[in-house]
C-alpha positions in Angstrom: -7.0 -6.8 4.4 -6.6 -5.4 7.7 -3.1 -3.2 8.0 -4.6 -0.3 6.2 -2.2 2.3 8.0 -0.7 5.1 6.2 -2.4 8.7 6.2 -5.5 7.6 7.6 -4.2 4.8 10.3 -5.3 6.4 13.3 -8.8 7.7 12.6 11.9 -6.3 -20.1 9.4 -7.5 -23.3 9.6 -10.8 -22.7 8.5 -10.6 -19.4 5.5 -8.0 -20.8 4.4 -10.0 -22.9 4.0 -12.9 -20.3 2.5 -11.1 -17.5 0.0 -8.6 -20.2 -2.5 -11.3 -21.0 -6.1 -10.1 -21.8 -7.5 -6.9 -22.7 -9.7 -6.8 -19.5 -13.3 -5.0 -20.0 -15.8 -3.4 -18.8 -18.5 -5.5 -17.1 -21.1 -3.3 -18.0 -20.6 -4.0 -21.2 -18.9 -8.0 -21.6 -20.6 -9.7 -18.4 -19.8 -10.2 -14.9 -17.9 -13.5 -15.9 -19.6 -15.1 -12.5 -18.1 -11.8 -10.6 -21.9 -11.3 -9.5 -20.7 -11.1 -5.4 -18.0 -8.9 -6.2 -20.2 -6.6 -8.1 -22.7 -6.8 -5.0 -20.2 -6.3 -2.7 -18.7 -2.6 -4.3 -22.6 -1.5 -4.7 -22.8 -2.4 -1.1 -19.6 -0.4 -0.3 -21.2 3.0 -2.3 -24.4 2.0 -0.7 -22.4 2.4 2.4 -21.5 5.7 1.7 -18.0 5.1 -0.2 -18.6 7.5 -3.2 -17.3 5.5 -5.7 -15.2 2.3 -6.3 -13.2 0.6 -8.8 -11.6 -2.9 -9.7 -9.7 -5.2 -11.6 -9.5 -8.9 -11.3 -7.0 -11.5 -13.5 -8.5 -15.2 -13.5 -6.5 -17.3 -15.4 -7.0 -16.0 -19.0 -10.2 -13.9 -18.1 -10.1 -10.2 -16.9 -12.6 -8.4 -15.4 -13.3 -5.4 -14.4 -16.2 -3.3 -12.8 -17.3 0.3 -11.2 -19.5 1.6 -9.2 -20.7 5.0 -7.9 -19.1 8.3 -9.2 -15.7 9.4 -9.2 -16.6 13.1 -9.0 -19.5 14.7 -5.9 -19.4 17.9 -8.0 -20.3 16.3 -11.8 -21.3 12.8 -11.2 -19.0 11.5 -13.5 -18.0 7.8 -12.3 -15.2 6.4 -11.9 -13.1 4.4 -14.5 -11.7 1.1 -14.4 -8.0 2.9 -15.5 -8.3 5.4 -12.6 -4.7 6.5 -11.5 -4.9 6.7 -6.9 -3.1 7.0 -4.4 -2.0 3.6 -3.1 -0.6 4.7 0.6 0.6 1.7 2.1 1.2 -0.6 -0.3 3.9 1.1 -1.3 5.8 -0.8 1.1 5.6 -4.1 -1.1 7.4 -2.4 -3.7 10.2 -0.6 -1.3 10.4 -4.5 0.6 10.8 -5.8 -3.2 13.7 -3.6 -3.4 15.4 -3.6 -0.4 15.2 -7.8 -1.5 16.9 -7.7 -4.7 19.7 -5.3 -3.0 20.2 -8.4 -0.5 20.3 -10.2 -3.8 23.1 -8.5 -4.8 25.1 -8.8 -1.7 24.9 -4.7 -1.2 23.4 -5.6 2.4 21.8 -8.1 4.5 18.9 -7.6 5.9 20.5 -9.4 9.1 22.4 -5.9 9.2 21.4 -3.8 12.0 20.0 0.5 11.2 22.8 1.6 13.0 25.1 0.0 10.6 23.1 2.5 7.4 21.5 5.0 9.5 24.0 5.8 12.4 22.2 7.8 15.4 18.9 8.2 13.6 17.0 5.5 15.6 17.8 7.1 19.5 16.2 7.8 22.1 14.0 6.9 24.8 14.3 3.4 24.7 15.1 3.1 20.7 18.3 1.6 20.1 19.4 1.1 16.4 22.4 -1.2 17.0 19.5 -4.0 18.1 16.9 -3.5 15.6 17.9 -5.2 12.3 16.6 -4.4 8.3 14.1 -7.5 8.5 12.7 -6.0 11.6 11.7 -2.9 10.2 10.1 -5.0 7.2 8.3 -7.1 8.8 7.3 -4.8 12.0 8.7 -6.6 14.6 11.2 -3.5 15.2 9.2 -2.6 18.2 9.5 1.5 16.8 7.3 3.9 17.7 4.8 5.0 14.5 5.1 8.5 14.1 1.5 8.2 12.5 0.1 7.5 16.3 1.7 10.6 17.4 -1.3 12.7 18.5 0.7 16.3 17.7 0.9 14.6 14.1 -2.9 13.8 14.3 -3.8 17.2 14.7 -1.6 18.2 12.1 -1.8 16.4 9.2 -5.1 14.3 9.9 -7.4 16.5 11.8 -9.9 19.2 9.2 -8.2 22.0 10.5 -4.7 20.9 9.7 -5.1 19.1 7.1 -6.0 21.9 5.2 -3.4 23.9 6.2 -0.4 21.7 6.3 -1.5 19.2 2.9 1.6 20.9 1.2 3.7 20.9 3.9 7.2 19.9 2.7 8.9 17.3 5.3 11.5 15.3 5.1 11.7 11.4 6.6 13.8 12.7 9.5 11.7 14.8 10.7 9.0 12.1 11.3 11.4 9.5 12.6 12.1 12.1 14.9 8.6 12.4 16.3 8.9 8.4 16.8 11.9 8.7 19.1 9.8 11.3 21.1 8.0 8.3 22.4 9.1 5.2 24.2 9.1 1.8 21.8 6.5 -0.7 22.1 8.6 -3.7 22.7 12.1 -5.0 23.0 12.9 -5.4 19.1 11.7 -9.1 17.8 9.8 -9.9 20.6 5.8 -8.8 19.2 4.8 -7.2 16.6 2.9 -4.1 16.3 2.5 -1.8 12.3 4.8 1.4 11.8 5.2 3.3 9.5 8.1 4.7 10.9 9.7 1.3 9.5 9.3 2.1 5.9 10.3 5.7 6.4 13.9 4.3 7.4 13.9 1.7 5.1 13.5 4.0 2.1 16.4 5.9 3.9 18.5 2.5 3.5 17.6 2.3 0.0 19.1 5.3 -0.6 22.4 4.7 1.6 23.1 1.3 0.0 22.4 2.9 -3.4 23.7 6.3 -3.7 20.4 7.1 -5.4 16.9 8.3 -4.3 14.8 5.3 -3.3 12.2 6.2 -5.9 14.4 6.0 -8.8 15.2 2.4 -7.4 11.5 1.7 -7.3 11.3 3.2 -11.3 13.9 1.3 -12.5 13.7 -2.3 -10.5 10.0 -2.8 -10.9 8.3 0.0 -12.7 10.0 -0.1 -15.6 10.9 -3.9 -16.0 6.9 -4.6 -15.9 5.6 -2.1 -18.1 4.0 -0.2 -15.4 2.4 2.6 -17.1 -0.2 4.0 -14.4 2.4 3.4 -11.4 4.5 6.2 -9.7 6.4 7.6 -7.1 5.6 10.9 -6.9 7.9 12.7 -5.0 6.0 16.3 -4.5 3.5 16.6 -7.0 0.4 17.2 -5.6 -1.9 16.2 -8.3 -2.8 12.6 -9.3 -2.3 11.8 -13.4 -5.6 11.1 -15.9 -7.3 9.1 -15.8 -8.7 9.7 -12.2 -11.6 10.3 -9.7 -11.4 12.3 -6.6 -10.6 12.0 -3.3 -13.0 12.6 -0.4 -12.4 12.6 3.2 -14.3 13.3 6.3 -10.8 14.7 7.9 -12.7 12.9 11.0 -12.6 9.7 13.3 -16.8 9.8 12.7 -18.7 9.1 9.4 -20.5 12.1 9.7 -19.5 15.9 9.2 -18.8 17.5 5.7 -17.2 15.6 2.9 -13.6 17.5 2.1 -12.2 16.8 -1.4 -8.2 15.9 -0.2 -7.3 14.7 -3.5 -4.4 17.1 -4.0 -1.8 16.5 -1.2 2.0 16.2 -1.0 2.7 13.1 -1.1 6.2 13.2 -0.2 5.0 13.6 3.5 4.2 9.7 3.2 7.4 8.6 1.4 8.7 4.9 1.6 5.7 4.1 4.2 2.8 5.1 1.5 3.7 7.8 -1.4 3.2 5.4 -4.5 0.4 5.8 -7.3 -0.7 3.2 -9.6 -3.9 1.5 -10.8 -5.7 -1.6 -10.2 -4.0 -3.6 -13.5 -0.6 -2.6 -12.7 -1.4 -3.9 -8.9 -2.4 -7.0 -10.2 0.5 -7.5 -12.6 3.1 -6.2 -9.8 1.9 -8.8 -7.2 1.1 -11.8 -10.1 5.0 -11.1 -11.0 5.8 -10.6 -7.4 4.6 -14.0 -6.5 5.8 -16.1 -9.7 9.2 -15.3 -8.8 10.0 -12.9 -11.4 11.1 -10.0 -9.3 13.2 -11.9 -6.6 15.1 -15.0 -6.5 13.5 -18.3 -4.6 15.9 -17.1 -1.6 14.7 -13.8 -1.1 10.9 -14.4 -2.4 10.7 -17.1 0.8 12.1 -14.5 2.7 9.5 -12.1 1.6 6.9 -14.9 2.4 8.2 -15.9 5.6 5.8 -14.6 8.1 4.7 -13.7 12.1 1.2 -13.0 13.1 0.1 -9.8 13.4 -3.8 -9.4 13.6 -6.1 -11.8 13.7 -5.3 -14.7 11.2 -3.4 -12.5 9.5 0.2 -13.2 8.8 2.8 -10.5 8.2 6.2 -11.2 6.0 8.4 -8.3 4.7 6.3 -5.9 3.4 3.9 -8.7 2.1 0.6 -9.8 4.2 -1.2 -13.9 4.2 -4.6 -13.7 4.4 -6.7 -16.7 5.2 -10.0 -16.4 3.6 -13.6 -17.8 5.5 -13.6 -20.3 2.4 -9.8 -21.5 3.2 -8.3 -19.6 -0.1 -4.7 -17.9 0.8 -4.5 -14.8 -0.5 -1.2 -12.5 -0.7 -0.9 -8.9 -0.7 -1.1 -5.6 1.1 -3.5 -2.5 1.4 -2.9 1.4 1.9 -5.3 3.9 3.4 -4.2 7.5 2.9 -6.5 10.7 2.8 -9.4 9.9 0.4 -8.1 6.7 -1.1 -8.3 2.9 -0.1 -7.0 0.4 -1.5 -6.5 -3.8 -1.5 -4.4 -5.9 -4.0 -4.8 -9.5 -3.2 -3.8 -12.7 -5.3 -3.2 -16.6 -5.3 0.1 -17.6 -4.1 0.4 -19.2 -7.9 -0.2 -15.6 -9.3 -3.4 -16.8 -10.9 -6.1 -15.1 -9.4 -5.4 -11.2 -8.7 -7.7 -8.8 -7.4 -7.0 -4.8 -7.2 -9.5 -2.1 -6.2 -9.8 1.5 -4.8 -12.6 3.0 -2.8 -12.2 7.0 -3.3 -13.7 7.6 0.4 -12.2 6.6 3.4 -14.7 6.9 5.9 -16.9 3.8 5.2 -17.4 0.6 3.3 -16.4 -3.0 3.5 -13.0 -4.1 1.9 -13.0 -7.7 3.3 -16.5 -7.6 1.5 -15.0 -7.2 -1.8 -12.3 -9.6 -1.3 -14.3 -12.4 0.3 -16.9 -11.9 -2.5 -14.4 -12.4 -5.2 -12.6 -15.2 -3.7 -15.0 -16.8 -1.8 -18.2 -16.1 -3.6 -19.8 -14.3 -0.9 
């Protein structure tokens, strides 16, 4: 995937029981199941210089899973298949999901323009809520600034220097869609196309008007809890990431070279509806499976979710959801998240049959489409 854009852009037991199938192990110790490319493509990844990497794939009955490298510079312990991370932005799948089902519901439409939920907060310098509608900010065609590109915001929370000194920083959403109406947007709303986080900040902010509760707790109790999602959270401020997990290294750089920081305590917060979200690669590939057959949305609002523009490449962007064609003609659905120390994709078959989630715990190298075209494609 290729909209990897959060911290790091710019540099019910019915329904349990359906979605669990198959204790998934280890390939070191069960076979590779024909998963030899994949398994070539993450050595190639640590090879690379990615410290370590970790997957999960659902095929039809079969799981899989694999590892490679370490998980910790310091000990050399590797990493697990059940590692917890930091997912960054494919958090905005699940905060799409929600905003969906609230359409659902007939608490909004997503034809409803931010100034009608967020009065006065998108202003200024060309922004104009009252013409940007709900489905524009999913599906980034809003034309908003991305407070992420904001080079003051760079330095701050990106940069070595302030990373280090502004991880804990406590923020709230407003304050970062207020950096975005500091500069000019990048089109007249729906007329292009062009990532924002910014988009996700305000949605979560809708979430919350529609709701009367903290976007979050929607999250928890919508999708978390219906699917069993043990490893997933949203985080709010806590700065640590729950066992089982690795670390997180970053070069705090826009070069592959320099010292190796360990960033895997931040505040996560700082992220919010555009990237906060933890979780693992099995509950990424039962979120998107049930995603995709239908059990989190109705047929309405999944097409809505599936209804997409182009964005880069071949790539095809819906609301909060990205089509990817493969070089071997597979479609894959899905989303990936890039945040200080942590990659991430979660891919699968538009039938839910064929899931793939993994997490590289270095963000300065390695091949992503690798893995995915490997495990899809066979190469």
């Amino acid at each position: 995937m290729t909209v990897r854009t959060t911290m790091t852009a710019v540099t019910a037991a019915v329904l349990s029981l359906a979605l669990a199938g198959p204790a998934v192990a280890s390939a070191d110790s069960s076979g590779d199941y024909g998963h030899q490319a994949t398994r070539r493509a993450m050595e190639a990844a640590v090879a690379d210089g990615v410290p370590g990497v970790t997957a999960m794939v659902r095929d039809g009955r079969r799981g899989w899973s694999a590892t490679a490298g370490v998980g910790d510079l310091k000990t050399g312990k590797p990493r697990s298949p059940h590692d917890r991370y930091r997912v960054a932005s494919i958090t905005k799948t699940f905060v799409a999901t929600v905003l969906l089902q609230l359409e659902a519901e007939g608490k909004l439409s997503l034809d409803d323009t931010v100034e009608q939920w967020l009065p006065g907060l998108v202003r200024g310098n060309g922004h104009d809520g009252s013409r940007i509608t709900l489905r524009q900010l999913l599906n980034h065609t809003s034309g908003i600034y991305d407070y992420l590109a904001d080079p003051a915001f760079q330095q701050t929370y990106m940069a070595a220097e302030g990373f280090l000194q502004h991880r804990y920083d406590r923020k709230e959403p407003e304050y970062f869609i207020a950096i975005a109406m500091t500069h000019e947007p990048y089109f007249a709303p729906g007329t292009s196309w062009h990532y924002s986080n910014t988009n996700y900040a305000l949605a979560g902010r809708v979430i919350e008007k529609a709701t009367g509760r903290p976007y979050g707790d929607e999250v928890r109790d919508r999708v978390i809890k219906p699917l069993h999602l043990s490893a997933t959270s949203v985080p709010g401020t806590r700065v640590t990431v729950p066992q089982p997990s690795s670390r997180a290294y970053s070069k705090l750089a826009r070069t592959a070279t320099g010292p190796t920081y360990d960033v895997t305590e931040l505040n996560p917060r700082l992220a919010y509806g555009s990237g906060e979200m933890i979780s693992s690669s099995a509950d990424l590939n039962r979120f998107y499976t049930a995603l995709l057959r239908g059990r989190l949305l109705p047929p309405e609002q999944l097409a809505e979710m599936k209804t997409t523009v182009r964005s880069r490449g071949t790539n095809g962007y819906g609301l909060g959801l990205v089509e990817r064609t493969l070089s071997c003609g597979v479609h894959v659905w899905g989303h990936d998240g890039g945040i200080h120390g942590s990659n991430t994709d979660a891919v699968t078959t538009a039938d839910g049959r064929h899931a793939l989630a993994f997490n590289f715990n270095g963000d300065w190298s390695g091949d992503a489409d690798a893995v995915v075209e490997a495990e899809f494609c066979g190469r």
